[in-house]
N, C-alpha and C positions, 0 to 999 in steps of 0.2 A: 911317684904317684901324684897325681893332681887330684883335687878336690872342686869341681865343676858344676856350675849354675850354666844351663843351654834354654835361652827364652826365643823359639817362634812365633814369631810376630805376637814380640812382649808378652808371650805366655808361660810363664816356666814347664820345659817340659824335658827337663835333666838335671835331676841332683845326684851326682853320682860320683864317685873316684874311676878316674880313666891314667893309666901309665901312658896315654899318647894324646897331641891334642890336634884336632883340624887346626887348618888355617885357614884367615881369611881369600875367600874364592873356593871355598872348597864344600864339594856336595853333599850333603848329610839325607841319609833313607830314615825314616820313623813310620812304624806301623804299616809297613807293607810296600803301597805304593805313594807314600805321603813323602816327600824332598824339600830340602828346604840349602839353600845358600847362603855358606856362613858371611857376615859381612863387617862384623869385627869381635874382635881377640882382646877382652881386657885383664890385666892381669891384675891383683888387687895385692896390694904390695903393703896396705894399710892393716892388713887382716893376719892374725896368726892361726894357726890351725895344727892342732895333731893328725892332721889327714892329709896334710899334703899342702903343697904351695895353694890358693886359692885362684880359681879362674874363674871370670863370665864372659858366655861366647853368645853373642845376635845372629839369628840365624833368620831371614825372609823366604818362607815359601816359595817356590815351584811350583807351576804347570805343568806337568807331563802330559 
């Protein structure tokens, strides 16, 4: 399990534990019809956690 920070366009709007993670290039749906493209994967190697390894993923909105 990962324990995950997801901020579109610099907004946090995923704190959550995910067993899978996007990767960069890859499409993310929120709230319906709102997308957004992940654009980087960082792993935070510095951080300990009883929830899981620690990730933050950048994600830039879409136009649909």
């Amino acid at each position: 399990m990962y324990k995950v920070h997801g901020y579109l366009d610099k907004k946090m709007v995923i704190n959550w534990q995910m067993p899978h993670l996007p990767r960069t290039g890859d499409t993310m749906r929120f709230e319906g019809e709102r997308y957004g493209k992940v654009t980087e994967v960082v792993w935070c190697m510095d951080e300990e956690s009883d929830e899981g390894q620690r990730v933050n993923i950048r994600i830039e909105a879409e136009a649909r």
